[in-house]
C-alpha positions as CSV (number, residue, x, y, z in Angstrom):
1,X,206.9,90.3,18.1
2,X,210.0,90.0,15.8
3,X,210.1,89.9,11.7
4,X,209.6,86.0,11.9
5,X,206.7,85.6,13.6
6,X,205.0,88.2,12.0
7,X,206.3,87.1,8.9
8,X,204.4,83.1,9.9
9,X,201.1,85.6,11.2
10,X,201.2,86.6,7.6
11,X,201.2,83.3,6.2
12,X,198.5,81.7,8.1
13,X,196.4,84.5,7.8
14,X,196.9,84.5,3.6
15,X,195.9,80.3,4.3
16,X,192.6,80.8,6.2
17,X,192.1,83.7,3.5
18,X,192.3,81.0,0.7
19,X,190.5,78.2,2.7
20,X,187.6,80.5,3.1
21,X,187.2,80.1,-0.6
22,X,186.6,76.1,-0.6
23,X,183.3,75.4,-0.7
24,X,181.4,72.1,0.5
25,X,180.6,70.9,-2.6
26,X,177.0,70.7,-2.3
27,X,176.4,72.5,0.7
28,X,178.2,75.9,-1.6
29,X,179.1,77.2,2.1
30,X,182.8,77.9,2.9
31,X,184.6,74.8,4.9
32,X,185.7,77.5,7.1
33,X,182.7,78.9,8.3
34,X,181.3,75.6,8.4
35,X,183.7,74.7,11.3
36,X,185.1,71.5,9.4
37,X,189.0,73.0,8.9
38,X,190.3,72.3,12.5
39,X,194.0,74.1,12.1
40,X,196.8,75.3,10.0
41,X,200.6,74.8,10.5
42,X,203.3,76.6,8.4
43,X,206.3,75.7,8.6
44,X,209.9,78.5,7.5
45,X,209.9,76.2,4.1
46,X,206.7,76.9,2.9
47,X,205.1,73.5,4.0
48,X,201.2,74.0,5.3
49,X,199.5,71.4,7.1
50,X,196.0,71.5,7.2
51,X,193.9,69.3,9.4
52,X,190.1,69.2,9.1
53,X,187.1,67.1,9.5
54,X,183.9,66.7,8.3
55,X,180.6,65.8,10.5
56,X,180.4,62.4,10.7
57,X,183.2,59.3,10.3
58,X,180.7,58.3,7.5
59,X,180.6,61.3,5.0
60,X,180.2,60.5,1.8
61,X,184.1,59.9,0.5
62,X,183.1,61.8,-3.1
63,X,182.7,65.2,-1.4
64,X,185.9,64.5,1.5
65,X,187.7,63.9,-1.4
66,X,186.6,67.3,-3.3
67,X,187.5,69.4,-0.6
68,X,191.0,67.6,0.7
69,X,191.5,68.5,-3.2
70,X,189.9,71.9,-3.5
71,X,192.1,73.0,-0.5
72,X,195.2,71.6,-1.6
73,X,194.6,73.3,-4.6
74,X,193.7,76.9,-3.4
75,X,196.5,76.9,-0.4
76,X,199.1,75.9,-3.1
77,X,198.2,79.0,-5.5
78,X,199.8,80.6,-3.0
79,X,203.7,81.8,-4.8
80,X,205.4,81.0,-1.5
81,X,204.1,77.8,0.0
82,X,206.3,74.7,-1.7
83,X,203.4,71.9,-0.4
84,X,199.8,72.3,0.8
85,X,199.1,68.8,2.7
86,X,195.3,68.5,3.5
87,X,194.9,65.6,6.4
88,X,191.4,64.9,6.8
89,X,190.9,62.9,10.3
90,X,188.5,60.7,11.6
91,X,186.6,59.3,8.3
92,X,186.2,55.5,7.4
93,X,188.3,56.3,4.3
94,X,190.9,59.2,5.6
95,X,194.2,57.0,4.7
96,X,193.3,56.4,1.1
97,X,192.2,60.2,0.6
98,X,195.2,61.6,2.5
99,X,197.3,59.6,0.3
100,X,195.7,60.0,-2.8
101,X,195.3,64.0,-2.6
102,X,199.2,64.4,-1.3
103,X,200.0,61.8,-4.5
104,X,197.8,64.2,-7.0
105,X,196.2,60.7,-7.9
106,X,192.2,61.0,-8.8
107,X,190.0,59.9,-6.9
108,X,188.9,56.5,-9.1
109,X,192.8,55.6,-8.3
110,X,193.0,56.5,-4.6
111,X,189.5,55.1,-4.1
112,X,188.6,52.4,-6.7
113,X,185.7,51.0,-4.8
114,X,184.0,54.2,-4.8
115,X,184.4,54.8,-8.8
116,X,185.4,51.7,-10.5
117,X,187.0,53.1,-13.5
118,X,184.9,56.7,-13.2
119,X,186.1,60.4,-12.0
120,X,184.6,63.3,-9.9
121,X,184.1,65.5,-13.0
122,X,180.2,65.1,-13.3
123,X,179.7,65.2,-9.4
124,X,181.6,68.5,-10.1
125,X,179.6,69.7,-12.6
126,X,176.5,69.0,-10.6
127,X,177.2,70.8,-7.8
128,X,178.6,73.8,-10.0
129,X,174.9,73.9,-11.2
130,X,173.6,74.0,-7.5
131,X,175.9,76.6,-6.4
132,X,174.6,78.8,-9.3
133,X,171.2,78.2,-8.6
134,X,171.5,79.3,-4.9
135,X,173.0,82.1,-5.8
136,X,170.8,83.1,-8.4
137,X,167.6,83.1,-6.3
138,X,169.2,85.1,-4.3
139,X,169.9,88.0,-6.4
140,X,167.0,87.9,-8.3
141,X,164.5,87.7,-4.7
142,X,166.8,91.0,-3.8
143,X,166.3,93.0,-7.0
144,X,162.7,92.1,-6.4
145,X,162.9,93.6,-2.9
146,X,164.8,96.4,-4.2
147,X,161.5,97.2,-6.4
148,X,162.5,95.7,-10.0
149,X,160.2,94.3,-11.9
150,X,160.3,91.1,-13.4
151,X,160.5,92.4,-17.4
152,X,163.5,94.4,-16.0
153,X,165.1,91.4,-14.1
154,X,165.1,89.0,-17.0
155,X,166.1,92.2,-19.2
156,X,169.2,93.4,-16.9
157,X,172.2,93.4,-18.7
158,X,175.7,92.5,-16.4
159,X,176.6,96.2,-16.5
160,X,173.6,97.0,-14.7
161,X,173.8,94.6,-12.9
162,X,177.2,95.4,-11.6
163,X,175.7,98.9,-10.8
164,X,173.4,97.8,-8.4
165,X,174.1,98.6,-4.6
166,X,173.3,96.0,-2.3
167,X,171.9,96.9,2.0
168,X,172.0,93.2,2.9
169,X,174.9,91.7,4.1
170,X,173.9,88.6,2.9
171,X,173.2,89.5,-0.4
172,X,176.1,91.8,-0.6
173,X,178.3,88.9,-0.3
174,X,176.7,86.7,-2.6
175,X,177.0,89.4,-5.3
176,X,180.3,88.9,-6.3
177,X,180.2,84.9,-5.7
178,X,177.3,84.8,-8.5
179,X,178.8,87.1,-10.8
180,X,182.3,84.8,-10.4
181,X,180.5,81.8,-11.7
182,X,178.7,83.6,-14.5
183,X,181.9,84.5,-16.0
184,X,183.7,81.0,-14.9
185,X,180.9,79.4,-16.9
186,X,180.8,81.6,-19.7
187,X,177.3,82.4,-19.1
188,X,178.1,86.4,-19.3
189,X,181.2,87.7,-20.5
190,X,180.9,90.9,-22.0
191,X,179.4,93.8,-20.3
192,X,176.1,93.7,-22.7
193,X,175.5,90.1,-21.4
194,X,171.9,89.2,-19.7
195,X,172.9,88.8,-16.1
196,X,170.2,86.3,-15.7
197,X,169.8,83.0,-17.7
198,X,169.2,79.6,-16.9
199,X,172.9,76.8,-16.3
200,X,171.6,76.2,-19.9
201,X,172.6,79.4,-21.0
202,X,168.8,80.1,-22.2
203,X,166.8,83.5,-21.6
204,X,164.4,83.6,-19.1
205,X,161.2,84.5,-19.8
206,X,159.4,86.8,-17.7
207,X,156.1,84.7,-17.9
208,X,158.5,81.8,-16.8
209,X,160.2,83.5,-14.0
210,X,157.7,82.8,-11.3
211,X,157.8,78.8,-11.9
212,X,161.4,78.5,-12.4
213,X,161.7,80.9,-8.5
214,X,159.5,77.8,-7.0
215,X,162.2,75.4,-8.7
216,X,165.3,76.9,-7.4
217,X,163.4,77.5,-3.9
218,X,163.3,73.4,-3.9
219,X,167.2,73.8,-4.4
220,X,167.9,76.3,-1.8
221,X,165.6,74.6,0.7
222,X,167.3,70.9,0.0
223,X,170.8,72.5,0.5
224,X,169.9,74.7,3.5
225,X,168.4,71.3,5.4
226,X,171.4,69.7,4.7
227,X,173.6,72.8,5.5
228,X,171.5,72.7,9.3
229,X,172.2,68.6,9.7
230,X,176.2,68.9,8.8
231,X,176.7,71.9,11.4
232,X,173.9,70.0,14.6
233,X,176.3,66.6,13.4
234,X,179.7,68.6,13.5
235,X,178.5,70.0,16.8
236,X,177.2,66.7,18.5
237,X,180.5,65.3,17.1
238,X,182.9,68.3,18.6
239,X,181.2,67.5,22.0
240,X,182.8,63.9,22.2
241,X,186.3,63.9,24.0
242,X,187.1,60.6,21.5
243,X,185.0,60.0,18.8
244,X,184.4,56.8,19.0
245,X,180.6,56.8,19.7
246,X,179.5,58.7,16.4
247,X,181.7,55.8,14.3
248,X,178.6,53.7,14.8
249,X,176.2,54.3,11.6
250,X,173.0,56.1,12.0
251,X,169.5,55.8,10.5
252,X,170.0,58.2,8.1
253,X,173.6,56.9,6.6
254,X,175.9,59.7,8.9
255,X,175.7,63.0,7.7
256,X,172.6,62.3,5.8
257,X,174.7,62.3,2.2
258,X,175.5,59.1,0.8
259,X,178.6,58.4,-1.8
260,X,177.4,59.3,-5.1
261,X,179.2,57.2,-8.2
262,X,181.4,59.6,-10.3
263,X,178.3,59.0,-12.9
264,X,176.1,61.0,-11.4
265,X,173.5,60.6,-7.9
């Protein structure tokens, strides 16, 4: 292989590397290992084309438009590509986002009958505080498997929680994706920091922590059902040679996910 194409191996490898870190916005699972980013092109000028596709023509536009942004975004970070160019295919609204993401317009200006006069900022937030949630459960369920007590759990201070050594796959890699939203939020900065509060940023009480497991279990639960519909969909939908059939609206409104108003669901 000469310098060239290794040199273009490199580059699309560092692309999927960055993809990997866009998230559904309220599924909090990678659009990569969700199957929805279909292929990358670089190009010798630093041009990336990304194509992907979500799991029904009917997806809710809010969330196409998140992620057509999100991977623009994270692709261009990278120092040598000159234009990341997202190109979602096969949704009812594709044109208008494809445009509007490649224009760095927002979405209430690519998209004005989905957010007269509005933006995705609160929709962001939201899902920020789902993401958290899941990932939260998560650790603390593992501590508790790991034989820490509840006192000690709401107690544990980042430091220690840093020092902890996790078996699980799973939980391994959902370590460092917790802690990175602690610190984006502000919710623990310093090393003597609780590494367990509530979004709020208030303690939580050990008597408390048993009711507020059950609420973020209704979180989890809600976002793995949805997380199980988009992938059966995606599959169904990769099975059809030209995706005409699945353009047709089903019972449950496509994907299951409606459009959600920039002001909230």
């Amino acid at each position: 292989m000469d310098a060239s194409l290794r040199e273009q191996d490199r580059r699309t490898s560092e692309v999927w590397q960055r993809l990997a870190l866009v998230t559904d916005p309220e599924l909090d699972e990678s659009v990569t290992d969700l199957g929805f980013v279909e292929h990358v092109t670089v190009n010798d000028d630093g041009d990336v084309d990304i194509v992907f596709r979500l799991p029904t023509y009917w997806c809710s536009a809010n969330f196409a438009f998140l992620m057509a942004d999100d991977m623009r975004r994270a692709v261009s970070s990278l120092p040598w590509v000159r234009e990341a160019r997202p190109q979602l295919r096969d949704h009812m609204v594709a044109e208008q986002i494809n445009r509007g993401v490649r224009e760095r317009r927002s979405f209430a200006d690519a998209l004005r009958e989905f957010a007269p006069g509005g933006s995705l900022d609160e929709l962001r937030e939201k899902f920020r505080r789902k993401a958290f949630e899941r990932r939260q459960e998560v650790m603390i369920l593992a501590l508790r498997g790991l034989g820490y007590e509840d006192p000690e759990i709401c107690r544990m201070s980042l430091r220690s929680f840093d020092e902890v050594e996790f078996t699980s796959p799973d939980v391994a890699r959902q370590k460092p994706r917790y802690r990175a939203l602690l610190i984006e939020t502000g919710l623990a900065c310093l090393p003597e920091d609780r590494a367990f509060v509530a979004y709020e940023g208030a303690p939580i009480k050990r008597h408390e922590l048993a009711s507020y497991l059950q609420r973020l279990r209704g979180v989890r639960i809600n976002m793995e059902f949805n997380s199980s519909l988009c992938r059966g969909l995606l599959a169904v939908r990769d099975r059809e040679p030209d995706g005409t059939s699945e353009r047709m609206p089903s019972p449950c409104g496509g994907c299951g996910r409606r459009a959600v108003p920039s002001g909230g669901p």
